[in-house]
mmJSON file of the N, C-alpha and C atoms, coordinates in Angstrom:
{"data_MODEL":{"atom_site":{
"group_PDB":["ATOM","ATOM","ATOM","ATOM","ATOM","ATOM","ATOM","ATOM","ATOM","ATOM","ATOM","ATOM","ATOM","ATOM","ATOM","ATOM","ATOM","ATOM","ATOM","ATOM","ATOM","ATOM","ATOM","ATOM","ATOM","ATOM","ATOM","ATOM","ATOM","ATOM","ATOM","ATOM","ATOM","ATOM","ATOM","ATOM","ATOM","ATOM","ATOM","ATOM","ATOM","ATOM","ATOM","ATOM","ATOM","ATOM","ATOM","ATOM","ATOM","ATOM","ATOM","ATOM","ATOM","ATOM","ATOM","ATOM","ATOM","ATOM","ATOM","ATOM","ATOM","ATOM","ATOM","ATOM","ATOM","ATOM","ATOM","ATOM","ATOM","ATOM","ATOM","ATOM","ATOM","ATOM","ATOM","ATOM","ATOM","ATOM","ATOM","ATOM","ATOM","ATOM","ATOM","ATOM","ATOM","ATOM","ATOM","ATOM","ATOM","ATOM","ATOM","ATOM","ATOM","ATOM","ATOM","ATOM","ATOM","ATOM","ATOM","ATOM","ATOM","ATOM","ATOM","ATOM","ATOM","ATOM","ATOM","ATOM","ATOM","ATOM","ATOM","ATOM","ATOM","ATOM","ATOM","ATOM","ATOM","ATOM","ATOM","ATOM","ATOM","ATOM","ATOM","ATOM","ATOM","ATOM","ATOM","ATOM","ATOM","ATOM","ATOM","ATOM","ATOM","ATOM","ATOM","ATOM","ATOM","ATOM","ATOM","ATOM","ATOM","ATOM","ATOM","ATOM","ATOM","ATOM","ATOM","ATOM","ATOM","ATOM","ATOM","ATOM","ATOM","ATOM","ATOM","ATOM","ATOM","ATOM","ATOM","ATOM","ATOM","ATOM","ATOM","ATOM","ATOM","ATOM","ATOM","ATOM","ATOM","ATOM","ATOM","ATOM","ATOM","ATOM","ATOM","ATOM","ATOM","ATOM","ATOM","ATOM","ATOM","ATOM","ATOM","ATOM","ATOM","ATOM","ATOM","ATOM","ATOM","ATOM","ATOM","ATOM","ATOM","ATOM","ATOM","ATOM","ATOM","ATOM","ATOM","ATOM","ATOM","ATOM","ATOM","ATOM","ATOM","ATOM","ATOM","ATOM","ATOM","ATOM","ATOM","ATOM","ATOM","ATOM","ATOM","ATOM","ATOM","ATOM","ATOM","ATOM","ATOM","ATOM","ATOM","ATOM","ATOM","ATOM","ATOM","ATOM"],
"id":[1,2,3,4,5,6,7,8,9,10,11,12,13,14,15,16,17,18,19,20,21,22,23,24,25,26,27,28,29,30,31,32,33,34,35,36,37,38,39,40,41,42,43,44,45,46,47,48,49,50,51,52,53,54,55,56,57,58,59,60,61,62,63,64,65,66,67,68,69,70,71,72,73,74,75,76,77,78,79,80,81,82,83,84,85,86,87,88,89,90,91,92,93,94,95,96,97,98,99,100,101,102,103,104,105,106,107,108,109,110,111,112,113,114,115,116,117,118,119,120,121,122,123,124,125,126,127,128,129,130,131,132,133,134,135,136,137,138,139,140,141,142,143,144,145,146,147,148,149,150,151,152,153,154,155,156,157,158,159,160,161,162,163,164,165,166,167,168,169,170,171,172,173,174,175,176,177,178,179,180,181,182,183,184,185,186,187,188,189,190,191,192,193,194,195,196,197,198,199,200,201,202,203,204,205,206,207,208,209,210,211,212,213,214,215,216,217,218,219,220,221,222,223,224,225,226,227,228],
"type_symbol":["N","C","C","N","C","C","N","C","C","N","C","C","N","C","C","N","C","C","N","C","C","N","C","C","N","C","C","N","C","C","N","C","C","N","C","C","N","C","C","N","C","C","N","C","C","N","C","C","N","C","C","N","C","C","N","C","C","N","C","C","N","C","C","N","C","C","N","C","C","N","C","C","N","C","C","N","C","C","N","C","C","N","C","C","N","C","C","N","C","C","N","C","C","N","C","C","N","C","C","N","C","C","N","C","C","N","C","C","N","C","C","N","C","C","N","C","C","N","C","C","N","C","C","N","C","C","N","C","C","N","C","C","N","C","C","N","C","C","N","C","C","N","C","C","N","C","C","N","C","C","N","C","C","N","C","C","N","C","C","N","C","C","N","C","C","N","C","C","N","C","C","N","C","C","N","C","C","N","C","C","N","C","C","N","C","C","N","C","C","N","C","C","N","C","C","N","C","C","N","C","C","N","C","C","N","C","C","N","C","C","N","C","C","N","C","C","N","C","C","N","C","C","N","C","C","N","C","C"],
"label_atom_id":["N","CA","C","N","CA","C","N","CA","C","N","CA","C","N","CA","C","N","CA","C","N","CA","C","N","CA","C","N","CA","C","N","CA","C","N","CA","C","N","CA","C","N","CA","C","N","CA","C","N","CA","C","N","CA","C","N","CA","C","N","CA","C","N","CA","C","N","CA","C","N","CA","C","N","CA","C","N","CA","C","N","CA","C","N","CA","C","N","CA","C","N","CA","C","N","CA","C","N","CA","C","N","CA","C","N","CA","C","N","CA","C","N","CA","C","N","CA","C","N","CA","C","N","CA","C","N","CA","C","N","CA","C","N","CA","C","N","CA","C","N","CA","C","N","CA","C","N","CA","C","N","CA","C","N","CA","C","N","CA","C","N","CA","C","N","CA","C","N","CA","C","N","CA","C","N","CA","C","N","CA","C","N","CA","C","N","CA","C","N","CA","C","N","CA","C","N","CA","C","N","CA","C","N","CA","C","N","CA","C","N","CA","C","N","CA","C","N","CA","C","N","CA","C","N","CA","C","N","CA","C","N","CA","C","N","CA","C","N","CA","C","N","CA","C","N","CA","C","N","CA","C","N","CA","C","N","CA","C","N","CA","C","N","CA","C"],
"label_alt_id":[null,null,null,null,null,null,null,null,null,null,null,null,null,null,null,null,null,null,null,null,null,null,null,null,null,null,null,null,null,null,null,null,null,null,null,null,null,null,null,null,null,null,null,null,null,null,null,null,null,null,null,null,null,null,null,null,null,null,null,null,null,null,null,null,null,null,null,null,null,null,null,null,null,null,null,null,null,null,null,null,null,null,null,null,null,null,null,null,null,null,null,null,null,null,null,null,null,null,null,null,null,null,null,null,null,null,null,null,null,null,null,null,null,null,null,null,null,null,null,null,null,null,null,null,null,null,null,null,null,null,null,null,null,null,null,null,null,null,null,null,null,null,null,null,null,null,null,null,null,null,null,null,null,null,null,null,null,null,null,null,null,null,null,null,null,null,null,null,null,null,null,null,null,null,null,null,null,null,null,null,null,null,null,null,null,null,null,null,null,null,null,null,null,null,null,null,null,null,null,null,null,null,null,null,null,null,null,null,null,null,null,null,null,null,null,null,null,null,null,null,null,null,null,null,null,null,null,null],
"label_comp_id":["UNK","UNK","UNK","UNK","UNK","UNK","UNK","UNK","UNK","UNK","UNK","UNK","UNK","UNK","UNK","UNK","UNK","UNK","UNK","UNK","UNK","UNK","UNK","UNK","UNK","UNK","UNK","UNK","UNK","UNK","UNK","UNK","UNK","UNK","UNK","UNK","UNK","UNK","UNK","UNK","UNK","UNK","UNK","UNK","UNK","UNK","UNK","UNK","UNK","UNK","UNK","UNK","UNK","UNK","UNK","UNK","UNK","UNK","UNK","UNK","UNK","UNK","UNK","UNK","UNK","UNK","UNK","UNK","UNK","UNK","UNK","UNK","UNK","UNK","UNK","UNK","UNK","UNK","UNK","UNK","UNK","UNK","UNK","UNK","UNK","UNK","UNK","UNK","UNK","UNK","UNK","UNK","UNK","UNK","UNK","UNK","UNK","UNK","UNK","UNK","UNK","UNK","UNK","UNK","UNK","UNK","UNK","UNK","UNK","UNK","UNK","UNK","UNK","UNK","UNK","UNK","UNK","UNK","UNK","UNK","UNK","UNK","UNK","UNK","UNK","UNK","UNK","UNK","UNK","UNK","UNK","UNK","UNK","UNK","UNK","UNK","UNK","UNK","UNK","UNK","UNK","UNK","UNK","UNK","UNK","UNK","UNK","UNK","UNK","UNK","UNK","UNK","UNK","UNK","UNK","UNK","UNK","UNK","UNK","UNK","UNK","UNK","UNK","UNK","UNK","UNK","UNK","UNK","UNK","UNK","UNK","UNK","UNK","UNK","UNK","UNK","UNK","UNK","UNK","UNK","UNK","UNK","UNK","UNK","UNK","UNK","UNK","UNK","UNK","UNK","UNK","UNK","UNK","UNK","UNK","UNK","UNK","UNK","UNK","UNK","UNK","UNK","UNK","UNK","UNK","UNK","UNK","UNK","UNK","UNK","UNK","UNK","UNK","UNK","UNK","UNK","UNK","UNK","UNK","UNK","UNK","UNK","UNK","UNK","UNK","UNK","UNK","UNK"],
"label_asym_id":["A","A","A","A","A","A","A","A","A","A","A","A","A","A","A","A","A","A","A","A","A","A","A","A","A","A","A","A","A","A","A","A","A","A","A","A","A","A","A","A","A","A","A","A","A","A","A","A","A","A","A","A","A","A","A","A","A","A","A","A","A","A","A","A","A","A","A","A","A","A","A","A","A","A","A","A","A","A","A","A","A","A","A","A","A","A","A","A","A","A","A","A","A","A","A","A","A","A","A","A","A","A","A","A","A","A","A","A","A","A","A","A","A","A","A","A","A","A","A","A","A","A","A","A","A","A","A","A","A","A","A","A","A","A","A","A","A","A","A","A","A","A","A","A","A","A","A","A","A","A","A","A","A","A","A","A","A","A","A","A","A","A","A","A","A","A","A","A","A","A","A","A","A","A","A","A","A","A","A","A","A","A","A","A","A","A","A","A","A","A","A","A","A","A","A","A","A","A","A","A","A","A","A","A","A","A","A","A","A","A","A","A","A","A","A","A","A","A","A","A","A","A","A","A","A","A","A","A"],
"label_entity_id":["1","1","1","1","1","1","1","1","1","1","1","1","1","1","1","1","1","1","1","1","1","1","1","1","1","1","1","1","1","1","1","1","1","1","1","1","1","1","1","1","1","1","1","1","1","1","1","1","1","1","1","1","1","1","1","1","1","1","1","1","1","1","1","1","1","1","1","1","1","1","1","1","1","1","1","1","1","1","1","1","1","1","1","1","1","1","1","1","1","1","1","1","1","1","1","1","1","1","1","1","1","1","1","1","1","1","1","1","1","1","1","1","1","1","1","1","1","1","1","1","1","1","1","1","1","1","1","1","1","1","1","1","1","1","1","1","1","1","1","1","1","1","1","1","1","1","1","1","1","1","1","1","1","1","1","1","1","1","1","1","1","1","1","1","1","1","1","1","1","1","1","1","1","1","1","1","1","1","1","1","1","1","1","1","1","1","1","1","1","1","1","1","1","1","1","1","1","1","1","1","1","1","1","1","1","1","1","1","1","1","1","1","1","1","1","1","1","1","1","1","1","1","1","1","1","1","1","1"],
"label_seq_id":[1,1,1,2,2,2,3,3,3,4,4,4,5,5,5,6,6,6,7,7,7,8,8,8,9,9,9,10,10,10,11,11,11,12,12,12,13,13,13,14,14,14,15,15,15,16,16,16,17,17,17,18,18,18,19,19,19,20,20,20,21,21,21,22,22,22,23,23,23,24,24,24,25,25,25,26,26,26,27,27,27,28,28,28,29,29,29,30,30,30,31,31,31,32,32,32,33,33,33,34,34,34,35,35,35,36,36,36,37,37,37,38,38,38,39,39,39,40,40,40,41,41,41,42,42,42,43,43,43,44,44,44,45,45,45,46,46,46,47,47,47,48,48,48,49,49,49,50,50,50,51,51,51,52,52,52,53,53,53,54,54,54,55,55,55,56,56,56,57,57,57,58,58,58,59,59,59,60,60,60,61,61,61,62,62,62,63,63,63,64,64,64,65,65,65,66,66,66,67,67,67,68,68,68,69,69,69,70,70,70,71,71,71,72,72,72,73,73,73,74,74,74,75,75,75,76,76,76],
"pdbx_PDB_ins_code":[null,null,null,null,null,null,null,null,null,null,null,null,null,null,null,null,null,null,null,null,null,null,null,null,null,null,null,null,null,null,null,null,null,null,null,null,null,null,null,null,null,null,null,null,null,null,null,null,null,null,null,null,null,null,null,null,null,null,null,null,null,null,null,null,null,null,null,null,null,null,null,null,null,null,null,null,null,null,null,null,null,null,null,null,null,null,null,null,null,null,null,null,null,null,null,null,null,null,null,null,null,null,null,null,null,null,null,null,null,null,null,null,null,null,null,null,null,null,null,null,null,null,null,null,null,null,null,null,null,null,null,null,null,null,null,null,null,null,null,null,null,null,null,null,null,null,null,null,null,null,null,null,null,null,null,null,null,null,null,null,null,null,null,null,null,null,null,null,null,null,null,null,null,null,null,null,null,null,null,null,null,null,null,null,null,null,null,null,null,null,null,null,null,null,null,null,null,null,null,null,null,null,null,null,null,null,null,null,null,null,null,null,null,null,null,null,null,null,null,null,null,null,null,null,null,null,null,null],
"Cartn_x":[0.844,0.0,0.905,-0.004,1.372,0.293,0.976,0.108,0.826,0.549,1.508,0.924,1.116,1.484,2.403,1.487,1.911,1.628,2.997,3.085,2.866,2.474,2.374,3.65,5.194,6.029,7.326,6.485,7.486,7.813,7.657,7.475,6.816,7.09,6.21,7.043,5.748,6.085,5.299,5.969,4.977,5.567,4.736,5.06,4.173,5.154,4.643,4.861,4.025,3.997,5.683,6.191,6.961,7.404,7.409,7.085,7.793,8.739,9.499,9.471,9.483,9.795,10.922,12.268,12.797,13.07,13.288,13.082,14.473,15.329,16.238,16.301,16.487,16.765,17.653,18.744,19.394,19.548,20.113,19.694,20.701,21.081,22.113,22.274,22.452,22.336,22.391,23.301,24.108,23.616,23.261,22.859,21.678,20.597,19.02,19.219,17.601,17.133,17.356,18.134,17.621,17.109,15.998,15.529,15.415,15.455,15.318,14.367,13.659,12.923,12.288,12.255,12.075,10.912,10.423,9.325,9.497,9.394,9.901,8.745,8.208,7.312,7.865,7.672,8.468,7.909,8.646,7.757,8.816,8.713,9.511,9.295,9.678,9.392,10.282,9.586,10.236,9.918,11.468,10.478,11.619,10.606,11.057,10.589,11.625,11.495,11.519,10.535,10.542,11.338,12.237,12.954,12.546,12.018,11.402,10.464,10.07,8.877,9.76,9.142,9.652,11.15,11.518,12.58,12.322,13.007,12.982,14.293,14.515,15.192,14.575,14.815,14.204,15.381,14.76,15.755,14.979,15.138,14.082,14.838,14.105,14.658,13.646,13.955,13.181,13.652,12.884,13.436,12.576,13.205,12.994,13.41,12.97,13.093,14.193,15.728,16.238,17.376,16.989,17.948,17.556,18.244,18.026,18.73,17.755,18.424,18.227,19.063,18.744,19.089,17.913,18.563,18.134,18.956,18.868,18.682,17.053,17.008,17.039,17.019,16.722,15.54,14.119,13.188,13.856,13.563,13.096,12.164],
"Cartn_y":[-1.149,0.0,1.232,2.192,3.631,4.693,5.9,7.159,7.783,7.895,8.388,9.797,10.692,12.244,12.128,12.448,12.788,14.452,14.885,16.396,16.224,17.131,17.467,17.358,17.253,17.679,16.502,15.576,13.683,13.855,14.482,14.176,13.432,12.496,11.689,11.427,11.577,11.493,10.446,9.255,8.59,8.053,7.819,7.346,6.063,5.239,3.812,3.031,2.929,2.004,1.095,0.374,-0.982,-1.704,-2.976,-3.966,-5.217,-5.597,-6.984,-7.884,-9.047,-9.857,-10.811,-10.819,-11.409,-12.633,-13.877,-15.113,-15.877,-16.267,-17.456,-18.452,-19.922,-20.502,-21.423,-21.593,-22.6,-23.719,-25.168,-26.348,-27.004,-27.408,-28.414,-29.757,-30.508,-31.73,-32.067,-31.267,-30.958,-29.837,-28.557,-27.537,-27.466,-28.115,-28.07,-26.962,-26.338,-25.291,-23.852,-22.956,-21.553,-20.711,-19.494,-18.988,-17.601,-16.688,-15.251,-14.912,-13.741,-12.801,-11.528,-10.842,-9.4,-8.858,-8.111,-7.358,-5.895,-5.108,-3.727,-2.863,-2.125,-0.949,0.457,0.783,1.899,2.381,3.942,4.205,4.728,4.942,5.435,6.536,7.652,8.155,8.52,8.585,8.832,9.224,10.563,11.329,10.769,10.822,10.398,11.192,10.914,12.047,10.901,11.115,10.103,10.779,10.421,10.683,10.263,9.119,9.533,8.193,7.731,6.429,5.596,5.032,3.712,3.927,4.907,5.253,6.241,6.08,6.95,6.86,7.608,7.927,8.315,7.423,7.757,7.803,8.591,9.111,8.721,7.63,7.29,7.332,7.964,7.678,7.002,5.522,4.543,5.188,5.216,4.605,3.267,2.722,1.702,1.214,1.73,1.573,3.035,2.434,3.662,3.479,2.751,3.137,3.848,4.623,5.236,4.882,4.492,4.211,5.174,5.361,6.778,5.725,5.455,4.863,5.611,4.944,6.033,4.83,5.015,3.706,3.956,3.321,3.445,2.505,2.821,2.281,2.226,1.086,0.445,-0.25],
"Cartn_z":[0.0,0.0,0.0,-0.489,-0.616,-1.356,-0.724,-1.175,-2.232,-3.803,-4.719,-4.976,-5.299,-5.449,-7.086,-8.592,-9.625,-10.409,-10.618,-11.33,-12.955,-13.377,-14.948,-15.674,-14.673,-15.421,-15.377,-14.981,-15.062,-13.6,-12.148,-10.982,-10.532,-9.643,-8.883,-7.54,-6.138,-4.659,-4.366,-3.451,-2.769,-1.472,-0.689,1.339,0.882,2.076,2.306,3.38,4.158,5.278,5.027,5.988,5.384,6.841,6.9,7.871,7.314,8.256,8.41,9.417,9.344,10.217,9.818,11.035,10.793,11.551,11.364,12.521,12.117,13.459,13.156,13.791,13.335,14.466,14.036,14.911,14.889,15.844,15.461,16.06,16.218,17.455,17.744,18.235,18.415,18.929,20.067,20.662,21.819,22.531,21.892,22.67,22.432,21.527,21.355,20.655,20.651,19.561,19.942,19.333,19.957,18.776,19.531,18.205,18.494,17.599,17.594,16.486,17.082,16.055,16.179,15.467,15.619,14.37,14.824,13.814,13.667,12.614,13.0,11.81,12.093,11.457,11.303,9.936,9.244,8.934,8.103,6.749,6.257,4.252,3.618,2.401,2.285,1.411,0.156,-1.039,-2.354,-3.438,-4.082,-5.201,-6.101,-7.261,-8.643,-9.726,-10.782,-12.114,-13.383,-14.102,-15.174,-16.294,-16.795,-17.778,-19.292,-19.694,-20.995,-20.586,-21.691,-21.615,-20.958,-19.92,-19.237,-18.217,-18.322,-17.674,-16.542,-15.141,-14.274,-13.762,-12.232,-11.332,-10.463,-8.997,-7.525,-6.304,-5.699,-4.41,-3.117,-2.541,-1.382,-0.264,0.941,2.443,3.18,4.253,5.037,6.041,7.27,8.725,9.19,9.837,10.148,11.802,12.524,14.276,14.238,14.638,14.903,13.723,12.373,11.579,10.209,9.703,8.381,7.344,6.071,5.002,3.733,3.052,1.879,0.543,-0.608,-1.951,-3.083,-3.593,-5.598,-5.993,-7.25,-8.008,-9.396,-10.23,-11.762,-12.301,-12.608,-13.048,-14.723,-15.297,-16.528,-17.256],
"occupancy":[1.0,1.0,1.0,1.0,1.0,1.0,1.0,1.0,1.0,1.0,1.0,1.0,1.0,1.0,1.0,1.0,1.0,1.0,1.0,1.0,1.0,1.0,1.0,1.0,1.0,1.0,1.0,1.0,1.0,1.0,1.0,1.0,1.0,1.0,1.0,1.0,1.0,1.0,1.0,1.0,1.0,1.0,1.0,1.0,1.0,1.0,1.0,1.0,1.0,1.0,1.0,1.0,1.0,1.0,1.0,1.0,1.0,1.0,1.0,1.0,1.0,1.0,1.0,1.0,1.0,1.0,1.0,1.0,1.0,1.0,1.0,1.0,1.0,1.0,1.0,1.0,1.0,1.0,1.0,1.0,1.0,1.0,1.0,1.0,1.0,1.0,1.0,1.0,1.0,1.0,1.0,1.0,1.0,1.0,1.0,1.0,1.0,1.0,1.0,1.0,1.0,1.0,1.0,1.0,1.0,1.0,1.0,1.0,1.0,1.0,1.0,1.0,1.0,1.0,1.0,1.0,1.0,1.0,1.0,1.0,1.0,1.0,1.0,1.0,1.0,1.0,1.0,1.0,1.0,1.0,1.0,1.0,1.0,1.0,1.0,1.0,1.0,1.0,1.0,1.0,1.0,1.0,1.0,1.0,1.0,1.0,1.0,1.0,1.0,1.0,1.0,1.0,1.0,1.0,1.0,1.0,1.0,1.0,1.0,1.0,1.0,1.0,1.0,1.0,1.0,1.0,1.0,1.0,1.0,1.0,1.0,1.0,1.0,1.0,1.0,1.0,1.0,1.0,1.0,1.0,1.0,1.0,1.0,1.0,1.0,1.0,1.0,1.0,1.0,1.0,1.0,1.0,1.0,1.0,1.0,1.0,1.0,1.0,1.0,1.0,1.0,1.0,1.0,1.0,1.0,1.0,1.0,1.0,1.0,1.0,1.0,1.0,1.0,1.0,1.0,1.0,1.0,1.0,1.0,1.0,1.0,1.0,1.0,1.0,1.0,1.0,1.0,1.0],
"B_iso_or_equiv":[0.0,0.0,0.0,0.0,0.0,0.0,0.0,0.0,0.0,0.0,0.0,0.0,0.0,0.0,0.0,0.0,0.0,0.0,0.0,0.0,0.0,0.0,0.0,0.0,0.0,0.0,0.0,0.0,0.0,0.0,0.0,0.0,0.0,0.0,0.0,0.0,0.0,0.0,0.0,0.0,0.0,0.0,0.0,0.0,0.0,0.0,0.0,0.0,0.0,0.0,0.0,0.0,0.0,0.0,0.0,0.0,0.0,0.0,0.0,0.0,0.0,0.0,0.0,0.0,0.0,0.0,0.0,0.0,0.0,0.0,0.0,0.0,0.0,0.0,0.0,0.0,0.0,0.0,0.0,0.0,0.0,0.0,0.0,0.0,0.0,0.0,0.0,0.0,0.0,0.0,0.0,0.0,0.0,0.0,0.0,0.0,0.0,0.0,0.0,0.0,0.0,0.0,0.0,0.0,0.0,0.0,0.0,0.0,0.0,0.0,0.0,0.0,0.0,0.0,0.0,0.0,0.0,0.0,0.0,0.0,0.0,0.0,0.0,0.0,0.0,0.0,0.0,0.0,0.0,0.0,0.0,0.0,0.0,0.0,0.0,0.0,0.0,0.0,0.0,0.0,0.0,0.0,0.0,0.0,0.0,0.0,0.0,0.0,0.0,0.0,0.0,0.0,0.0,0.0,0.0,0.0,0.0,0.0,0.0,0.0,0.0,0.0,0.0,0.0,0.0,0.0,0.0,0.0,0.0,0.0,0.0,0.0,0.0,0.0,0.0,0.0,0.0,0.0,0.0,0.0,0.0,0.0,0.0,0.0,0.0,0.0,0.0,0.0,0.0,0.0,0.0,0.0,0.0,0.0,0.0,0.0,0.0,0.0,0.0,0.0,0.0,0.0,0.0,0.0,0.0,0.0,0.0,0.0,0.0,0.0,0.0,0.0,0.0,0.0,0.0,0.0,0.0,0.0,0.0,0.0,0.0,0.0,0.0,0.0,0.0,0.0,0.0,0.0],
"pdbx_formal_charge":[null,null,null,null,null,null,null,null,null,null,null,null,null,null,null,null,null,null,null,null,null,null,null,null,null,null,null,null,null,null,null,null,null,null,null,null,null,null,null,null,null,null,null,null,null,null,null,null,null,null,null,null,null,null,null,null,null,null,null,null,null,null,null,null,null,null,null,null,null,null,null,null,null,null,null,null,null,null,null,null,null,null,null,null,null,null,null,null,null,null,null,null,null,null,null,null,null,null,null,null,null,null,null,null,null,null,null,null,null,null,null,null,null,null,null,null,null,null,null,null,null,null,null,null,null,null,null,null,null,null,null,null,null,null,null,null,null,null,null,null,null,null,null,null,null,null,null,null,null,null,null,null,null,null,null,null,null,null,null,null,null,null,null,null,null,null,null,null,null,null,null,null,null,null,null,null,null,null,null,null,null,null,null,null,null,null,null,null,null,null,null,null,null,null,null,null,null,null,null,null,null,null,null,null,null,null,null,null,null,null,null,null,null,null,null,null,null,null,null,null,null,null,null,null,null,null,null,null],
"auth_seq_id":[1,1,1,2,2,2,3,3,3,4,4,4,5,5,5,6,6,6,7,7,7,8,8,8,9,9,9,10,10,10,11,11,11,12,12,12,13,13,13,14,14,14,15,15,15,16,16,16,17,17,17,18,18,18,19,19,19,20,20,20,21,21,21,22,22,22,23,23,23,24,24,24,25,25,25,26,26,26,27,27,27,28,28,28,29,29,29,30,30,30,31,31,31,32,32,32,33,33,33,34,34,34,35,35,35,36,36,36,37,37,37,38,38,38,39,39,39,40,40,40,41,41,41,42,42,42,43,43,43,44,44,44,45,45,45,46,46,46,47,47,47,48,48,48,49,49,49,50,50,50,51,51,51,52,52,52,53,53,53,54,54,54,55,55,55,56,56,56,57,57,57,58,58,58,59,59,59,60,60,60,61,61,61,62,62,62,63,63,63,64,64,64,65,65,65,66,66,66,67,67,67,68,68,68,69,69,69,70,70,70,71,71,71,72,72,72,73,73,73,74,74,74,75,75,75,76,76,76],
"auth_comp_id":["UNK","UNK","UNK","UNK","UNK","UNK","UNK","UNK","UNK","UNK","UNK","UNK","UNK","UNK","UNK","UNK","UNK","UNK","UNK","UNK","UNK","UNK","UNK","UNK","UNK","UNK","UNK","UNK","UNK","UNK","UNK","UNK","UNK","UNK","UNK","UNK","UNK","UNK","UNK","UNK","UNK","UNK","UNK","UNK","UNK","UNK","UNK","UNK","UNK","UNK","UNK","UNK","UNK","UNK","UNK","UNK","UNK","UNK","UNK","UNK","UNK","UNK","UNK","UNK","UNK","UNK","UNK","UNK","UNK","UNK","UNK","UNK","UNK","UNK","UNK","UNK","UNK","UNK","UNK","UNK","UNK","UNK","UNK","UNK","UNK","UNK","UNK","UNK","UNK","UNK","UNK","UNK","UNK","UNK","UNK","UNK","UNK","UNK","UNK","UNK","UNK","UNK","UNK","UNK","UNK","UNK","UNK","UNK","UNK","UNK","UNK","UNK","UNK","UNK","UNK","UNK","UNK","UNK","UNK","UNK","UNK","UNK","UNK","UNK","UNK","UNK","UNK","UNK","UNK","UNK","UNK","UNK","UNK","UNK","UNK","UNK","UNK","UNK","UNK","UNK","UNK","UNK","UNK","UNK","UNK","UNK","UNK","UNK","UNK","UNK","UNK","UNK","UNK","UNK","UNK","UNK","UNK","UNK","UNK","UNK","UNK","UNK","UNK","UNK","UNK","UNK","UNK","UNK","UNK","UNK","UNK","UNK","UNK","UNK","UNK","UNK","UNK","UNK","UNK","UNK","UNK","UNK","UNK","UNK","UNK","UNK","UNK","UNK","UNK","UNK","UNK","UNK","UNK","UNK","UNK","UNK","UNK","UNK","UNK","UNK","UNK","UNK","UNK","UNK","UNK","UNK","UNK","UNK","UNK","UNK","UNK","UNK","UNK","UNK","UNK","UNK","UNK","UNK","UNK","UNK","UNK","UNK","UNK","UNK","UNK","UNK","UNK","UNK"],
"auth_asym_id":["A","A","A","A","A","A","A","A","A","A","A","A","A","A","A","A","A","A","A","A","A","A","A","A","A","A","A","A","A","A","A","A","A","A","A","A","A","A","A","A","A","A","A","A","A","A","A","A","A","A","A","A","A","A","A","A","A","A","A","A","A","A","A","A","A","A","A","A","A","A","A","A","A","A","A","A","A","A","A","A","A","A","A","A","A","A","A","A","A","A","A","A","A","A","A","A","A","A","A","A","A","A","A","A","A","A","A","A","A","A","A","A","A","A","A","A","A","A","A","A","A","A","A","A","A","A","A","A","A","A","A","A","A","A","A","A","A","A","A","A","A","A","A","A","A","A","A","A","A","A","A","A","A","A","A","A","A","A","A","A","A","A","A","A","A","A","A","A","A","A","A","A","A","A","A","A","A","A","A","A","A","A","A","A","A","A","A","A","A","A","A","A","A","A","A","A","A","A","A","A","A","A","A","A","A","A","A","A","A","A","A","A","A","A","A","A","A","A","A","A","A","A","A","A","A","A","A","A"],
"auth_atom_id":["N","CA","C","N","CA","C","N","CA","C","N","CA","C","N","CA","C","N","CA","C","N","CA","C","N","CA","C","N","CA","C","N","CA","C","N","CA","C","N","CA","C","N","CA","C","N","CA","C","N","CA","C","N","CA","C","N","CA","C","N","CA","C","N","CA","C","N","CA","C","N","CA","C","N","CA","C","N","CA","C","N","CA","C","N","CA","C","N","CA","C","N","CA","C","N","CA","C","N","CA","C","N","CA","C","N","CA","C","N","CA","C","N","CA","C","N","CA","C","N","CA","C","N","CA","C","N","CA","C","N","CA","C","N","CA","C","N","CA","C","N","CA","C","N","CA","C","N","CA","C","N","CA","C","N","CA","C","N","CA","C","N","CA","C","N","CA","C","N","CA","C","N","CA","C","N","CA","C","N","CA","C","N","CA","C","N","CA","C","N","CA","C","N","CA","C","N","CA","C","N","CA","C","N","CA","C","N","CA","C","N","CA","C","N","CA","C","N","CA","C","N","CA","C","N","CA","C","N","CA","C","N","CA","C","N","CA","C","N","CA","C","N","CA","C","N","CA","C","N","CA","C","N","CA","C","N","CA","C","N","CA","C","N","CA","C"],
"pdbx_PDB_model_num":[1,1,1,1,1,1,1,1,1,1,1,1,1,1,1,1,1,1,1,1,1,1,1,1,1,1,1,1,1,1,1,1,1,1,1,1,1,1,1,1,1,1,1,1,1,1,1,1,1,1,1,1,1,1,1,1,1,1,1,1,1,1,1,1,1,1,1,1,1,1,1,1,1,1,1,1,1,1,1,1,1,1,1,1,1,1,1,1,1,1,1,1,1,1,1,1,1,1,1,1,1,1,1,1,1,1,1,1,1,1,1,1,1,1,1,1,1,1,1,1,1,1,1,1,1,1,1,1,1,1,1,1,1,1,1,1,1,1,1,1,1,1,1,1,1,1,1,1,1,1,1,1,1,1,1,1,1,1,1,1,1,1,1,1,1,1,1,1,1,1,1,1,1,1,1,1,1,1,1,1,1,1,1,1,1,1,1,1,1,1,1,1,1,1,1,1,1,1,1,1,1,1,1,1,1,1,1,1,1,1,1,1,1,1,1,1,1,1,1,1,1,1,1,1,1,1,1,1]
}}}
């Protein structure tokens, strides 16, 4: 799900919820089972410029608990 925001002039903005779960477990013979897991709720936002048919460029920033991630993508 995601809220997109489009300009007249090849701009486009959109925010989006984003949600992981991550689970491990490992198993021993000797030491039995141990397991970990974590769930974490975000959100991320990102503007993009369409460059001609089928082509873009996006600049997105997530947080995600207490970390921040910043990416540059290339749509095709």
């Amino acid at each position: 799900m995601r809220v997109e925001y489009d300009t007249n002039v090849g701009l486009y903005y959109f925010a989006q919820p984003t949600w992981f779960d991550v689970g491990l477990d490992v198993s021993s013979p000797n030491f039995g089972t141990l397991s970990a897991s974590s769930s974490e709720v975000g959100f991320g936002i990102v503007a993009g410029l369409e460059i001609s048919q089928g082509w873009s460029v996006e600049l997105g920033y997530e947080s995600i608990d207490d970390t921040d991630f910043i990416s540059v993508g290339l749509g095709l």
